[in-house]
RODO-2510 file (C-alpha; in nm, 4 decimals, decimal comma):
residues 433
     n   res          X          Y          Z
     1     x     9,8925    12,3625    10,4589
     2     x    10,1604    12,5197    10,6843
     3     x    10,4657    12,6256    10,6640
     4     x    10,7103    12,5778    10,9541
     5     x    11,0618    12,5279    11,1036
     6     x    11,2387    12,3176    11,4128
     7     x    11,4295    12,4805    11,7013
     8     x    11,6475    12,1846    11,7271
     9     x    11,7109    11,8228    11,5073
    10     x    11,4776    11,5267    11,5491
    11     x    11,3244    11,2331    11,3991
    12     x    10,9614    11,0892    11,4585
    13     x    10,9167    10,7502    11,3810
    14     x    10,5948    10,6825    11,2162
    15     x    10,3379    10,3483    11,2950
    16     x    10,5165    10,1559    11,0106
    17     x    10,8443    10,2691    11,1278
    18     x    10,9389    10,5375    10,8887
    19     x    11,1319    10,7737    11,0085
    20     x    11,0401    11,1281    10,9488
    21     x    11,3809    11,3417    10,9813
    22     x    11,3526    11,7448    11,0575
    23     x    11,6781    11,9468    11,0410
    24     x    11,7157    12,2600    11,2696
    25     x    11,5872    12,5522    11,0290
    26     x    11,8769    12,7000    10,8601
    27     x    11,8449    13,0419    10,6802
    28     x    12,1292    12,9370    10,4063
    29     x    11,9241    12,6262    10,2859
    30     x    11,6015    12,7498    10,4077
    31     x    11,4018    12,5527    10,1696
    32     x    11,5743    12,2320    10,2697
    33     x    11,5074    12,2960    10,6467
    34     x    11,1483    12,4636    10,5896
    35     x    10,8692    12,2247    10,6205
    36     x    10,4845    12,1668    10,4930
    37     x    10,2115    11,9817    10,6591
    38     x     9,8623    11,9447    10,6777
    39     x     9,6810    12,1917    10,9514
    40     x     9,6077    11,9165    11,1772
    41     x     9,9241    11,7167    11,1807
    42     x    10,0768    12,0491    11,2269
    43     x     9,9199    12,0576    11,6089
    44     x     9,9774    11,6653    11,6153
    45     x    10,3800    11,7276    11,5927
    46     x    10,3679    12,0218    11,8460
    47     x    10,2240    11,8140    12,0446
    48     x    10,4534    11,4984    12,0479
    49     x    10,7374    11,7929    12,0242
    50     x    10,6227    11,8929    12,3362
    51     x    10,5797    11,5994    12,5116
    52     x    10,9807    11,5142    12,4296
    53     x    11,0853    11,8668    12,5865
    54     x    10,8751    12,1489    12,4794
    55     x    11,1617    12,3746    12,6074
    56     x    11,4604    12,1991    12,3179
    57     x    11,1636    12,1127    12,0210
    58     x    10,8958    12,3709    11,8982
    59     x    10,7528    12,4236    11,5659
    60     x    10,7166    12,7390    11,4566
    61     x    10,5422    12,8670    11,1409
    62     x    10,6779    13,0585    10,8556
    63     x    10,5745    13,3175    10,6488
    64     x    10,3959    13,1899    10,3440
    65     x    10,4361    13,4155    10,0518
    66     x    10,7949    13,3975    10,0407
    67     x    10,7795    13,0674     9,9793
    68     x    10,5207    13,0355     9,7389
    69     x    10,6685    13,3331     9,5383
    70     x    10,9948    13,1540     9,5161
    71     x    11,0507    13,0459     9,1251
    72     x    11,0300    12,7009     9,1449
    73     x    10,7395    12,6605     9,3631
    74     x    10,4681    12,4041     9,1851
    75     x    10,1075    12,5000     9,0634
    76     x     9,8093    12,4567     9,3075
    77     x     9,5480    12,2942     9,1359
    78     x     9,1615    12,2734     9,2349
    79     x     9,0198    12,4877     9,4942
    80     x     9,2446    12,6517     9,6463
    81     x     9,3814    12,6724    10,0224
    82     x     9,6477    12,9584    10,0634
    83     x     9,7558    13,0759    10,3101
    84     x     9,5702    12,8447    10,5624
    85     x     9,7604    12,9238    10,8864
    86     x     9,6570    13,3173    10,8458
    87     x     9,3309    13,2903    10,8076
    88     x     9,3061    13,0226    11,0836
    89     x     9,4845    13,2489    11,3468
    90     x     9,2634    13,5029    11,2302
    91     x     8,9297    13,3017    11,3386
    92     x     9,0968    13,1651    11,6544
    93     x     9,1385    13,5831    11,7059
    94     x     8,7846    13,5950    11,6451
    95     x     8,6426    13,3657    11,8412
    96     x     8,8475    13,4701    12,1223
    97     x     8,6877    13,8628    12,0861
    98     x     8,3462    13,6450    12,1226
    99     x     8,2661    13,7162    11,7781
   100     x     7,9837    13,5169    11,6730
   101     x     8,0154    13,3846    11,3206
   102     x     7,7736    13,1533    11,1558
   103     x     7,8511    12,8300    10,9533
   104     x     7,9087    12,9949    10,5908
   105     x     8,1387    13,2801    10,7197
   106     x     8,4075    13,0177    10,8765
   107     x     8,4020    12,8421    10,5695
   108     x     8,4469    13,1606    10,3597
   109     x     8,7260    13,2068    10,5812
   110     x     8,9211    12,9116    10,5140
   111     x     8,7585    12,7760    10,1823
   112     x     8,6184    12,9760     9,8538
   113     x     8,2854    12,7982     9,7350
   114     x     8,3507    12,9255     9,4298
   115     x     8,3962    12,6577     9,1395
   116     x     8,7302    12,6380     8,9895
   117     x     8,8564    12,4707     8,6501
   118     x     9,1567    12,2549     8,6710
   119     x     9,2250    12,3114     8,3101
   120     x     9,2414    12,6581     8,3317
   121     x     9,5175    12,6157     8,5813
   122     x     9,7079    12,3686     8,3738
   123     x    10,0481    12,5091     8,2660
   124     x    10,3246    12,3748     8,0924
   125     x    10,1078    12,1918     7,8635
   126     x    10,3611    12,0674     7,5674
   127     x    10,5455    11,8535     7,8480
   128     x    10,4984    11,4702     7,7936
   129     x    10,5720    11,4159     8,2036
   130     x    10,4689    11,5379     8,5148
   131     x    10,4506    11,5121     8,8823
   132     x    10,1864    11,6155     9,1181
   133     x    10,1338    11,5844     9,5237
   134     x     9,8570    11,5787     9,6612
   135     x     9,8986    11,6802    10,0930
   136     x     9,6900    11,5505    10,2911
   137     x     9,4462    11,2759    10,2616
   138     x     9,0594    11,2389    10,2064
   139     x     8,8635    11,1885    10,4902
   140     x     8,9244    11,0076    10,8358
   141     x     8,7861    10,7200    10,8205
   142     x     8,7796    10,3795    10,5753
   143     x     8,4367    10,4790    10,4396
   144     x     8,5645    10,8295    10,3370
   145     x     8,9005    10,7120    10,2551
   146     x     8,7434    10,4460    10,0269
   147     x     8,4653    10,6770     9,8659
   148     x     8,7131    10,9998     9,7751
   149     x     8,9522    10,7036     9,5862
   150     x     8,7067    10,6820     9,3071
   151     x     8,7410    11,0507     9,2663
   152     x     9,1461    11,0642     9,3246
   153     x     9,1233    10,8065     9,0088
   154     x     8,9208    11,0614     8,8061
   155     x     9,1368    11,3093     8,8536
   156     x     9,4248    11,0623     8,7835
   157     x     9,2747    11,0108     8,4695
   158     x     9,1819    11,3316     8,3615
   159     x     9,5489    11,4187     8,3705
   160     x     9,6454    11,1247     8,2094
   161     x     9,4586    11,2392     7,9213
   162     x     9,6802    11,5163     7,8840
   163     x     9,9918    11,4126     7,9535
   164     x    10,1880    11,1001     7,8587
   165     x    10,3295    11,0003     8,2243
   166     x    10,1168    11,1290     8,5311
   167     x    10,2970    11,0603     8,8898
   168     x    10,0900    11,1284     9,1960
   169     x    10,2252    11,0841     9,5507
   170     x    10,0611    11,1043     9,8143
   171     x    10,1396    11,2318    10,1631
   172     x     9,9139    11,1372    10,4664
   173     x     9,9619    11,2713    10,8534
   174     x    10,1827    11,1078    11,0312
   175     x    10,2792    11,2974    11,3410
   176     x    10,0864    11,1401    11,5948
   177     x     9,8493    10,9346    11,3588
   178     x     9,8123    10,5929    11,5244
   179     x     9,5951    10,4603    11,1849
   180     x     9,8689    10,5529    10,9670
   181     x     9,9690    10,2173    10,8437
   182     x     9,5552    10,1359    10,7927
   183     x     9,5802    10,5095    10,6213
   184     x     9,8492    10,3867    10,4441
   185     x     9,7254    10,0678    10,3298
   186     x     9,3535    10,1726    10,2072
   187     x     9,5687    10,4000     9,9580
   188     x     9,8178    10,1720     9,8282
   189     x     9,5072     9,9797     9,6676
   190     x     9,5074    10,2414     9,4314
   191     x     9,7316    10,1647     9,0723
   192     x     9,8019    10,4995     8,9672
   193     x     9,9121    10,6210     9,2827
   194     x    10,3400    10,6197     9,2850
   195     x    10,3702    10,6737     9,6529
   196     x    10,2035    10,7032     9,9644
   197     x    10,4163    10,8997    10,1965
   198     x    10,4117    11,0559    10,5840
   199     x    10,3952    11,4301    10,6562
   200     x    10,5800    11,7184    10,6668
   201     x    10,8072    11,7336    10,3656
   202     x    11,0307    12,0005    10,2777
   203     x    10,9542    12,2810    10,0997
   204     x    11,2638    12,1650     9,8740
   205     x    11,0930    11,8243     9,8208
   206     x    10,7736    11,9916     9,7282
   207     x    10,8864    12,2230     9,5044
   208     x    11,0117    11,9194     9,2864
   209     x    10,7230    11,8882     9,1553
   210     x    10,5163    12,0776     8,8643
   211     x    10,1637    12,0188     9,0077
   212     x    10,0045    11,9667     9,4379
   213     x     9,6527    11,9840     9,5769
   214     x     9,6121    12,0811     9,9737
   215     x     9,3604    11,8768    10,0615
   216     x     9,4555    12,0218    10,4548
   217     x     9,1138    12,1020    10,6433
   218     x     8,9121    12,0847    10,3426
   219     x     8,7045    11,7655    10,4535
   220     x     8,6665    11,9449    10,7509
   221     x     8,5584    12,2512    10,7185
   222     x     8,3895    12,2209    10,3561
   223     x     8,0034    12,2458    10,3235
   224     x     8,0619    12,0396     9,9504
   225     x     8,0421    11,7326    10,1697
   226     x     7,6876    11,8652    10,3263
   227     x     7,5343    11,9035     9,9656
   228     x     7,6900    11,6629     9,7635
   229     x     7,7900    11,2943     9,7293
   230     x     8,1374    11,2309     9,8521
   231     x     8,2777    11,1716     9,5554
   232     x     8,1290    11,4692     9,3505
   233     x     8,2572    11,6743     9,6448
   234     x     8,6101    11,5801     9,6010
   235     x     8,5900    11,6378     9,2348
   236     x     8,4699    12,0004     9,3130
   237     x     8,7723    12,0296     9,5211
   238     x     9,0361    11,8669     9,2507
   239     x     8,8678    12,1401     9,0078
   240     x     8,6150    11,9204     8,7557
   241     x     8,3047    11,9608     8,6758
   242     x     8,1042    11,6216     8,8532
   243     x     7,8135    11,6377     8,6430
   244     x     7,9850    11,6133     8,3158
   245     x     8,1617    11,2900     8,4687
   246     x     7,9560    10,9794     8,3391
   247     x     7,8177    10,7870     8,6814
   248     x     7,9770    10,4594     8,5985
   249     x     8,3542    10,6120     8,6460
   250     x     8,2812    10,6965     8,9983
   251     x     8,3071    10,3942     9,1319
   252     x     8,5600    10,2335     9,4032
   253     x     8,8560     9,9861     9,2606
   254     x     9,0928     9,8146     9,5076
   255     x     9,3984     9,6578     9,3760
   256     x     9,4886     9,4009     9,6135
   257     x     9,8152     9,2560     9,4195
   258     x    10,0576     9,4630     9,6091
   259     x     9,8918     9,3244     9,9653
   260     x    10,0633     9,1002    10,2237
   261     x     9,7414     8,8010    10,2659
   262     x     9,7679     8,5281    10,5282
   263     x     9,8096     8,1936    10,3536
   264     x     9,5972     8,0624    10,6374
   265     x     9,3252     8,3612    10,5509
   266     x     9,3383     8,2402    10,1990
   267     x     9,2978     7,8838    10,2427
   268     x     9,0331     7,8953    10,4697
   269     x     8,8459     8,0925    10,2313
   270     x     8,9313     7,8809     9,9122
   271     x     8,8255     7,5657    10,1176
   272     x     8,4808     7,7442    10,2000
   273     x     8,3686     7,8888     9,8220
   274     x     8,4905     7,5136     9,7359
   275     x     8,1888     7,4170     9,9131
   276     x     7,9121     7,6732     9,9340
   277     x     7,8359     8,0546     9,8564
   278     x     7,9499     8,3158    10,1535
   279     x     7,6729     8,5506    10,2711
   280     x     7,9175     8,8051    10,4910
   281     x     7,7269     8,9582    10,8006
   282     x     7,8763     9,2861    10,9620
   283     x     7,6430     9,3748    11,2097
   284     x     7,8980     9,5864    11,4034
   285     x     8,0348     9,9734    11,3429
   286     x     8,2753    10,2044    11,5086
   287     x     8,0068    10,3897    11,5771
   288     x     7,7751    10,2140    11,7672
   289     x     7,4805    10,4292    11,6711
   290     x     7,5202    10,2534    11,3479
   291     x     7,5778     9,8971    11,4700
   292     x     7,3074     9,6594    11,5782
   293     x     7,2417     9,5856    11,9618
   294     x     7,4323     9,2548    12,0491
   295     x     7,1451     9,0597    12,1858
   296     x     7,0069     9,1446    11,8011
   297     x     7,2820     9,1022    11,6187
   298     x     7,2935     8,7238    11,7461
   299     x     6,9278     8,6774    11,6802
   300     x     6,9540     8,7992    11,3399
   301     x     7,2434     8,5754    11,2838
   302     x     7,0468     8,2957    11,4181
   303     x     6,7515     8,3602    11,1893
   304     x     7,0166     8,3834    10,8973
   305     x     7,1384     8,0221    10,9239
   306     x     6,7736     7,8795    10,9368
   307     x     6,6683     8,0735    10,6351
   308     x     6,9480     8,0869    10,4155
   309     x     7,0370     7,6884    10,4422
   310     x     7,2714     7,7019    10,0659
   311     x     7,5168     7,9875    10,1957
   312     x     7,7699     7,9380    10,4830
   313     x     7,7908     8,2521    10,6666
   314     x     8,1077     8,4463    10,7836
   315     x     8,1829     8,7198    10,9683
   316     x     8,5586     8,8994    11,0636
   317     x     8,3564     9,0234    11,4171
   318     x     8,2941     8,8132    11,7322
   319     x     7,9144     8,7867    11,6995
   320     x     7,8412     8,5058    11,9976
   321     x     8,1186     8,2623    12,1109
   322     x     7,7585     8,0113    12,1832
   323     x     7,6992     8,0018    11,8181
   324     x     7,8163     7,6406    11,7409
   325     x     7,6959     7,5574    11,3547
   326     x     7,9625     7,4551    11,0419
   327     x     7,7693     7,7141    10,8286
   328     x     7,9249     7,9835    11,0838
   329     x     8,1973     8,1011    11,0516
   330     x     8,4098     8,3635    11,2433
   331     x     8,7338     8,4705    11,0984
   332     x     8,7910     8,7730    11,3624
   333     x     9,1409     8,5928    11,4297
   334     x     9,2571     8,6425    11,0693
   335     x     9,1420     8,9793    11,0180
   336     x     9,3973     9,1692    11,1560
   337     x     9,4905     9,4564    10,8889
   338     x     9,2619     9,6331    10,6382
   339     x     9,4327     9,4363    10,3592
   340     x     9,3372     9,0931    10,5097
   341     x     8,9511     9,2873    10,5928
   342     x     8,9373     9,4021    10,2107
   343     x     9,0182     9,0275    10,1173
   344     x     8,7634     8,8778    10,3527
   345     x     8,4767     9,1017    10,1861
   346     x     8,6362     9,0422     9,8564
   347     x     8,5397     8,6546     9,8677
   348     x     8,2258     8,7052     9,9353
   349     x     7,8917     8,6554     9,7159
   350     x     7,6374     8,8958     9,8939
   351     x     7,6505     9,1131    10,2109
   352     x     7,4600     9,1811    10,4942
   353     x     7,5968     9,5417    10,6908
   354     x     7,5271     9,7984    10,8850
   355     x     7,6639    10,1722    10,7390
   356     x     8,0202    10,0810    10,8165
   357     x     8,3149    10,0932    10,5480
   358     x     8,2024     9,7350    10,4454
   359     x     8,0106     9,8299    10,1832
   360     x     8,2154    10,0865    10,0492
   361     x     8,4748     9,8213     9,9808
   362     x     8,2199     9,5657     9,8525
   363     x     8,1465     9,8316     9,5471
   364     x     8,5001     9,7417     9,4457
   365     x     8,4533     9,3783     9,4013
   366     x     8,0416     9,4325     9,2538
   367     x     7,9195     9,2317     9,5572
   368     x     7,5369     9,2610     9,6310
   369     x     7,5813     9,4474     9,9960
   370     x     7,2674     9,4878    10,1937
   371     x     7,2797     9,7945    10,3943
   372     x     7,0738     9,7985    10,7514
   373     x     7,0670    10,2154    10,8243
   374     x     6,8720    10,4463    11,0297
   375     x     7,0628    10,7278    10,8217
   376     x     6,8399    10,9160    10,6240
   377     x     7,0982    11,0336    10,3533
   378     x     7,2334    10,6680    10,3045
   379     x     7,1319    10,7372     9,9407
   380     x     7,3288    10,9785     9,9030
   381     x     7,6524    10,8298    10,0355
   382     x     7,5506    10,5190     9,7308
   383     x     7,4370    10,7313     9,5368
   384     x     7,6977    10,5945     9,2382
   385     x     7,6669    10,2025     9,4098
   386     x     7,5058     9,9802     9,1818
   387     x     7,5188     9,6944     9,3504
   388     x     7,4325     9,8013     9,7357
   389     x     7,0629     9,8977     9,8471
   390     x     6,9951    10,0390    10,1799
   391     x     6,7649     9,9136    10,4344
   392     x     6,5579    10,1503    10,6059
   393     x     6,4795    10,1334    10,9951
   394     x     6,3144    10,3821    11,1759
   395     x     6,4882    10,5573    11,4621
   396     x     6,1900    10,5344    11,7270
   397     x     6,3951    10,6501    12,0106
   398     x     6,2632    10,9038    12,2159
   399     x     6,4815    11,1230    12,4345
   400     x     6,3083    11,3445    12,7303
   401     x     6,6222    11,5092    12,8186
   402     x     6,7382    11,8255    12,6881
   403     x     7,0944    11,7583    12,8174
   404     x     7,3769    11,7532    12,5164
   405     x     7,4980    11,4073    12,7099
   406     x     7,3359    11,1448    12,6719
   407     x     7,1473    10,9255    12,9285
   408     x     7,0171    10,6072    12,9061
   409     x     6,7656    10,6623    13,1885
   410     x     6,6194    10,9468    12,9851
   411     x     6,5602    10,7504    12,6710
   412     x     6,3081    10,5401    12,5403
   413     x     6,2538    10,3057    12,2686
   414     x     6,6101    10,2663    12,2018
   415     x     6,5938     9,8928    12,0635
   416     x     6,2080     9,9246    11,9464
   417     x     6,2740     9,9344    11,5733
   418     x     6,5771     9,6424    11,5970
   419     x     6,2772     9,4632    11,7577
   420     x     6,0637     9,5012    11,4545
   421     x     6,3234     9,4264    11,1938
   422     x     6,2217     9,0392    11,0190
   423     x     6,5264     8,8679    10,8401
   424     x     6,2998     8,7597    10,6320
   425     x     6,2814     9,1393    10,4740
   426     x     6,6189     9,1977    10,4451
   427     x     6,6400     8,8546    10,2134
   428     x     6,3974     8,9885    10,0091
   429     x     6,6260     9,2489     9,9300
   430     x     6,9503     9,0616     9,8844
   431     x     6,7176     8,8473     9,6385
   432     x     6,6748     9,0958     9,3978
   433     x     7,0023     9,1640     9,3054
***
């Protein structure tokens, strides 16, 4: 994480409209005008400091040590990441001296890989209550965010064993994060979490409490998440020992008590499992190397309805407007936050998806999920899923370009395994669940 100051007073108003306040740096109360954040929400707010007048608002970091040696300053636990901003000036001064460094030596730079006991670095151990932030969150996107809960809970846990009361807040970027409400929301499924809260804090705030983890650049810049399963990864990182962890407590659990639901959503849900089973189909990603062609995706849909005549079929994507059938049903128009998305695949009894957070969530809620993946290391990403098995296709595209862009004149093959793919297979495998 880094630590930093403000040239001048300003707040930045975050997606939810939370306003994050930062005081001109004042040497009298430095630690109440100092401030922490995560590496790259550090660059987001000189950024939007700029872009308000870069001449009035800059962000300048401080020196670390004196804040860390202060007396009240918490306990890192897990791996450590001190002094974060040094050592990443010192490999931008690298790289600009054309020094060529491989893989392993930038992450030696920013990350030890060796293992670390978290009890070891428990102090303070006769105290029936603590508090412990964790800065910065895990992973970018819903998959990751999803996957590195179970291990946040383990950790949770772990602590919990030792002390009486356990709070754990959580602070997230927020500078110039345009997911942080979604951000916000996949965490606030979790129980044991107090708070979820936007980046920076003050060094004053931090130093409230008796325990934090800087998660800043770690999911980045790790090779953990190369060699292991997410979620053993993370547990690395927090400082326990994965393989002494039984598999069944790595698992995902969403809590959605807290969440805002449609009543529309829910209705039209209730009325359909009043009726029939729901057989989900997500044939879309982000990533659109991971999501089924269109003309495809509609002929697998197709092919669903004829063969799987006692489920209706849903779907929060637009598939094909043409599709007219009362076992199809679209429900893109109520699936506007990840709350009413989690809810959607919560009500469903088996899944059909492409490698897309879908079935990261459906682990939650022990929904037989289908997963249709070109990805060769699926099985290691459900590695601790019981209740998801991954479809293999093979990637037959052939590229005769040696260009880093790609172009679709130079590629071949491109849709020749989709073309392959029978429905009928991928039943199979949602039948023996």
């Amino acid at each position: 994480m880094i630590f930093f100051r403000v040239t001048d007073n300003i707040n930045i108003k975050t997606t939810d409209g939370t306003l994050v306040k930062y005081n001109k740096y004042k040497f009298a109360v430095a630690h109440e005008t100092a401030y922490l954040t995560t590496l790259d929400d550090f660059d987001d707010l000189q950024e939007v400091l700029s872009n308000v007048d870069k001449d009035k608002y800059v962000a300048k970091p401080l020196i670390e040590e004196k804040f860390r040696n202060h007396d009240n300053f918490p306990i890192e636990l897990g791996i450590s990441n001190a002094f974060e901003y040094d050592k990443y000036k010192n490999f931008q001064d690298q790289i600009g001296d054309s020094v060529v460094i491989n893989k392993q030596d930038v992450e030696n730079m920013f990350f030890t890989t060796k293992k670390v006991d978290l009890y070891n670095q428990l102090k303070n151990l006769n105290k029936k209550e603590i508090s412990i932030a964790i800065i910065g969150k895990l992973g970018n996107s819903i998959s990751e965010m999803t996957a590195s809960c179970a291990a946040l809970k383990i950790l949770y846990d772990k602590l919990n064993e030792i002390y009486e009361t356990v709070h754990m807040d959580l602070y997230i970027n927020a500078s110039n994060n345009s997911y942080f409400t979604r951000d916000k929301q996949i965490f606030e499924t979790q129980k044991y979490l107090r708070a979820v809260l936007p980046l920076s804090i003050t060094v004053k705030r931090l130093c409230n409490y008796d325990y934090y983890i800087d998660n800043s650049s770690f999911f980045q810049r790790s090779s953990l998440f190369e060699d292991l399963n997410i979620v053993d990864a993370w547990l690395c990182k927090f400082g326990l020992d994965y393989k002494k962890i039984p598999d069944i407590f790595k698992h995902n659990e969403l809590n959605l008590d807290i969440s805002e639901i449609s009543s529309v959503l829910k209705e039209k849900l209730s009325s359909i499992k009043k009726n029939s089973k729901i057989l989900m189909y997500h044939p879309y990603s982000a990533n659109i190397e991971k999501s089924i062609p269109q003309e495809y995706a509609v002929q697998y849909l197709k092919e669903l309805l004829e063969q799987q005549s006692d489920y209706v079929i849903i779907s929060s994507l637009k598939i094909d407007n043409k599709i007219v059938d009362d076992r199809y049903i679209e429900l893109s128009k109520y699936s506007k936050t990840y709350n009413d998305f989690v809810y959607i695949v919560s009500n469903a009894d088996k899944i059909v998806t492409v490698d897309t957070c879908t079935y990261h969530i459906a682990d939650s809620f022990l929904i037989p999920t289908v997963v249709i993946t070109k990805d060769e290391n699926i099985q290691t990403k459900m590695k601790y899923y019981n209740y998801a098995k991954a479809f293999h296709i093979k990637d037959e595209t052939k590229k005769i370009s040696n260009l880093i862009f790609e172009n679709e004149n130079l590629t071949y093959y491109r849709f020749e395994s989709w073309k392959k793919l029978k429905t009928k297979e991928i039943i199979k495998v949602l039948e023996s669940f």
